[in-house]
Z-matrix of the N, CA and C atoms (Angstrom, degrees):
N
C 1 1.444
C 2 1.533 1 111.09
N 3 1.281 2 129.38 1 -30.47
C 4 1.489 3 143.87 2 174.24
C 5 1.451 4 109.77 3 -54.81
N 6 1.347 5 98.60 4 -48.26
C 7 1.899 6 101.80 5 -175.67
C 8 1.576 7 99.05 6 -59.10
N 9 1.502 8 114.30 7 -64.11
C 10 1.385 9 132.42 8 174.30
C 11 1.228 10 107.27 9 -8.85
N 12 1.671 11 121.23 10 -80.22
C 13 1.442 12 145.41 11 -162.22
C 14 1.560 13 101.62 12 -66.89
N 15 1.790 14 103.32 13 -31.07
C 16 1.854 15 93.30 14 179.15
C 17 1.513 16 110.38 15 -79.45
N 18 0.923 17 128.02 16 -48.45
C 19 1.202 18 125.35 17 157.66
C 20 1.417 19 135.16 18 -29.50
N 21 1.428 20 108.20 19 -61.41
C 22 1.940 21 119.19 20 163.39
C 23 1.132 22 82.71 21 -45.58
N 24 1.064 23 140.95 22 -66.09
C 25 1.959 24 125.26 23 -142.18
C 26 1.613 25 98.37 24 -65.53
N 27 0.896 26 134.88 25 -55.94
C 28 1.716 27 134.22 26 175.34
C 29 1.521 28 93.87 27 -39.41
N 30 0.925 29 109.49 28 -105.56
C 31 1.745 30 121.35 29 170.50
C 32 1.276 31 93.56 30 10.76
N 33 1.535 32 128.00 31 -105.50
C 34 1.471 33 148.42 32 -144.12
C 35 1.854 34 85.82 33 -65.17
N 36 0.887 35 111.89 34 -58.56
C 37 1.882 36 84.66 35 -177.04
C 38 1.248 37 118.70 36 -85.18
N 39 1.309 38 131.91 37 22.40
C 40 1.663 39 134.96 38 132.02
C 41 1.246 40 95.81 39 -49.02
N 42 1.552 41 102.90 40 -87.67
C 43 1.501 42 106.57 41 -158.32
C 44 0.943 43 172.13 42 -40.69
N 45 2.236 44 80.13 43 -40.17
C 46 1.310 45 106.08 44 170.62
C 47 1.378 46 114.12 45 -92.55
N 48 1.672 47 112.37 46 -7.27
C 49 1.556 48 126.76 47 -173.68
C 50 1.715 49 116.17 48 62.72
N 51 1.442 50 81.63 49 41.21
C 52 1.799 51 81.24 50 172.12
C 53 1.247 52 104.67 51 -121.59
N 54 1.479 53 153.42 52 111.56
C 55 1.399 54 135.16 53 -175.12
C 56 1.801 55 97.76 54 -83.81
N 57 0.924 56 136.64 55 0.60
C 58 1.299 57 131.97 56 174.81
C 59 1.463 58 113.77 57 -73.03
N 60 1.320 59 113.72 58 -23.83
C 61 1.273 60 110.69 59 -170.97
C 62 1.656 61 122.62 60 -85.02
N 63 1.300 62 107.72 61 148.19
C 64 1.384 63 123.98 62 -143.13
C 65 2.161 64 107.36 63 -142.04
N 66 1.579 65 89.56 64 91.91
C 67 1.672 66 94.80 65 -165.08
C 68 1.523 67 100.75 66 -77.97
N 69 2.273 68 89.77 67 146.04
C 70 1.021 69 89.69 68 -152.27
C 71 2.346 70 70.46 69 -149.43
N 72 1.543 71 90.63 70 143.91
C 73 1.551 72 102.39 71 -177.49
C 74 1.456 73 107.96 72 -54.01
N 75 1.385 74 116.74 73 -29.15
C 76 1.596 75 100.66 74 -162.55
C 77 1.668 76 105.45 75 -116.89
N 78 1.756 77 94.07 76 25.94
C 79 1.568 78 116.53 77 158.91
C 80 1.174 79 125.63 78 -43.31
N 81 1.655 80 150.23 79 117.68
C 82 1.291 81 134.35 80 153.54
C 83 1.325 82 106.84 81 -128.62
N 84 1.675 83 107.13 82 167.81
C 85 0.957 84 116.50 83 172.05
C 86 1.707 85 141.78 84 -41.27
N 87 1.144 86 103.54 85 5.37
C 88 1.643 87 124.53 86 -171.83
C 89 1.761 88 101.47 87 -119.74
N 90 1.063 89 109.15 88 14.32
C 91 1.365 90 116.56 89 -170.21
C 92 1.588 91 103.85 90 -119.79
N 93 1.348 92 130.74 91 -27.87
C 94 1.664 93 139.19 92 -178.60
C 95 1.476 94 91.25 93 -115.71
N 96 1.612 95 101.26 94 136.57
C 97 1.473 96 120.83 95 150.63
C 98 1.777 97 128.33 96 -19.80
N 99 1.500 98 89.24 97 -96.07
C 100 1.187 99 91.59 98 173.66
C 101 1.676 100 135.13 99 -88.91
N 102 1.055 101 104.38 100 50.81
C 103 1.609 102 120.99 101 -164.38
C 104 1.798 103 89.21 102 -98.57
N 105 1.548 104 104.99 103 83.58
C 106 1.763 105 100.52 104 149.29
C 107 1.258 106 107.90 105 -106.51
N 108 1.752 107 96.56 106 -147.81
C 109 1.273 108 102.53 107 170.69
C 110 1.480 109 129.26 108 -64.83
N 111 1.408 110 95.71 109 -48.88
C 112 1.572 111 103.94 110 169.89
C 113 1.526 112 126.96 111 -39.38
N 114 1.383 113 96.58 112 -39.95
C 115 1.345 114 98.57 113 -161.84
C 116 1.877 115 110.17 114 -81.80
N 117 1.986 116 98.01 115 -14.11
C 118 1.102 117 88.21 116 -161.57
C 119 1.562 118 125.82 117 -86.63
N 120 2.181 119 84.35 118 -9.83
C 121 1.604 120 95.39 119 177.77
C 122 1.518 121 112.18 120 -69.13
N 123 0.958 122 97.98 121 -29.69
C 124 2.130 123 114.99 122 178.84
C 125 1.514 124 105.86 123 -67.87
N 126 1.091 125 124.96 124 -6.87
C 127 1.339 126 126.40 125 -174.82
C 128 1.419 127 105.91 126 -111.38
N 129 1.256 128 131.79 127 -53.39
C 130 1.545 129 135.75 128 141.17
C 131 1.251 130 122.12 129 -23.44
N 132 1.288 131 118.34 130 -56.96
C 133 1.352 132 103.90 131 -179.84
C 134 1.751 133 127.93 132 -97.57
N 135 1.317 134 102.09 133 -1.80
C 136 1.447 135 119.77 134 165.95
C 137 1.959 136 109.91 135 -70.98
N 138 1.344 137 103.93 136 -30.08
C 139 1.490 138 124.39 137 156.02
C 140 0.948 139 123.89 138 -61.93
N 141 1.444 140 144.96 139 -65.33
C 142 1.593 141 156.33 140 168.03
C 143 1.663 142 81.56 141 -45.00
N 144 1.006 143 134.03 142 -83.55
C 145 1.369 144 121.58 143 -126.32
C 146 1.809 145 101.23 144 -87.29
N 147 1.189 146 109.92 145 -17.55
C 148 1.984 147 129.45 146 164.67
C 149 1.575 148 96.34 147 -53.81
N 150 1.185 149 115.86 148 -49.93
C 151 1.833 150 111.97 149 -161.18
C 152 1.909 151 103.56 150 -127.20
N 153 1.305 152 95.81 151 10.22
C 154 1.566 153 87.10 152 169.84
C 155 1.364 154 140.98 153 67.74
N 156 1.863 155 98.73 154 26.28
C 157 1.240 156 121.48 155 -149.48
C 158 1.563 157 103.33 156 -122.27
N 159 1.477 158 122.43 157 163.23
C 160 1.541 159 111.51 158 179.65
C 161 1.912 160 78.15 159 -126.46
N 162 1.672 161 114.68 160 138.06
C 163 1.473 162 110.06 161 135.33
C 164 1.508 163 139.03 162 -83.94
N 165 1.593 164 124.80 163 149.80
C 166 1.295 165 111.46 164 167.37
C 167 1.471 166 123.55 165 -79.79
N 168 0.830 167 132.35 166 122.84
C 169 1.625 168 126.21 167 -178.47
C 170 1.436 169 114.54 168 -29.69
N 171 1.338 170 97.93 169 -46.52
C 172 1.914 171 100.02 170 171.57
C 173 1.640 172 115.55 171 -55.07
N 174 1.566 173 129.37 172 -23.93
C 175 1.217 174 141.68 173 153.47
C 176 1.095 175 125.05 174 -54.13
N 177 1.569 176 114.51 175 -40.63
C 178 1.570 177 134.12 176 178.58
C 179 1.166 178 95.12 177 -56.17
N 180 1.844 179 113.72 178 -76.01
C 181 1.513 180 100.94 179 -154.97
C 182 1.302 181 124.36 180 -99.71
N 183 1.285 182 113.80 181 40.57
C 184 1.640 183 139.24 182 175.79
C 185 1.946 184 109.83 183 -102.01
N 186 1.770 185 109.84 184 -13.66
C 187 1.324 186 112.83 185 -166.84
C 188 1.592 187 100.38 186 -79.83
N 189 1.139 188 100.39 187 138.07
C 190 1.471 189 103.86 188 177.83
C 191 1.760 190 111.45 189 -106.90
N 192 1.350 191 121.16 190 -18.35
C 193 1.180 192 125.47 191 -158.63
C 194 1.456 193 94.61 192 -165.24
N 195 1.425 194 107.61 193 173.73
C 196 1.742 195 119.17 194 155.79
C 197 1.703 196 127.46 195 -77.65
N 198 1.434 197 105.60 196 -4.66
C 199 1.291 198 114.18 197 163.57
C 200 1.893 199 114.79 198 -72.37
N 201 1.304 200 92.30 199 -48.93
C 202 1.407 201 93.43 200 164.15
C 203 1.241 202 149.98 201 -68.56
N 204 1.742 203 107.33 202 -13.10
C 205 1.316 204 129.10 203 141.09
C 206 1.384 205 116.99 204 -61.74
N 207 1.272 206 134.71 205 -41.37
C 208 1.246 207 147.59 206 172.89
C 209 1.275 208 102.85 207 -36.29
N 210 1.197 209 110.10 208 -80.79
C 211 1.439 210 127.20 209 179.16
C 212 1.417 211 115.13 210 -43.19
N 213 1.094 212 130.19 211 -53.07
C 214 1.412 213 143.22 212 -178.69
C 215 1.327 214 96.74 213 -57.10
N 216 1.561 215 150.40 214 -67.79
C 217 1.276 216 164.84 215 118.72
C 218 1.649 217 98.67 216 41.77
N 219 1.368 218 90.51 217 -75.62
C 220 1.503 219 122.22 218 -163.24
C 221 1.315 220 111.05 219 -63.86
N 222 0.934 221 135.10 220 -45.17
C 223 1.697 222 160.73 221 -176.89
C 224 1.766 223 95.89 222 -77.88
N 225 1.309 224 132.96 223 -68.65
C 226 0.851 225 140.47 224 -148.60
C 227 2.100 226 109.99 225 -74.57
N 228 1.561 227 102.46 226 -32.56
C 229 1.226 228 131.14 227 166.38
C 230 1.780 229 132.41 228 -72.97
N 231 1.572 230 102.57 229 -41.82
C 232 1.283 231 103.23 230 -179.56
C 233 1.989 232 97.22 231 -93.59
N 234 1.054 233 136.41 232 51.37
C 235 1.181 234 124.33 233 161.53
C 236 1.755 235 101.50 234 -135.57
């Protein structure tokens, strides 16, 4: 899960262009600046293609947090 979270952290401060930022499970979108929509499809798919993964949209809009990306990550990787 450590690699996971080191990784998101590259990711999320590409994207969101904050290098301060520091991912955290009970992370949401009300928690980063520039975290809209835009930013969030760019953040998704900077993910899929970071760990080599496709989401289902039904995955998308079931995430409640970055823990739940975590998980999804995690699940989606070790099989």
């Amino acid at each position: 899960m450590q690699e996971i979270i080191s990784r998101l952290d590259g990711i999320f401060r590409r994207v969101f262009e904050d290098d301060s930022i520091k991912v955290r499970s009970e992370m949401t979108a009300n928690d980063v600046d520039r975290w809209d929509s835009l930013s969030h499809i760019a953040m998704i798919t900077a993910v899929e293609k970071e760990f080599g993964i496709k989401f289902k949209l039904k995955e998308l809009v079931t995430m409640k947090n970055v823990g739940d990306l975590i998980r999804l990550i995690e699940i989606k990787t070790s099989s």
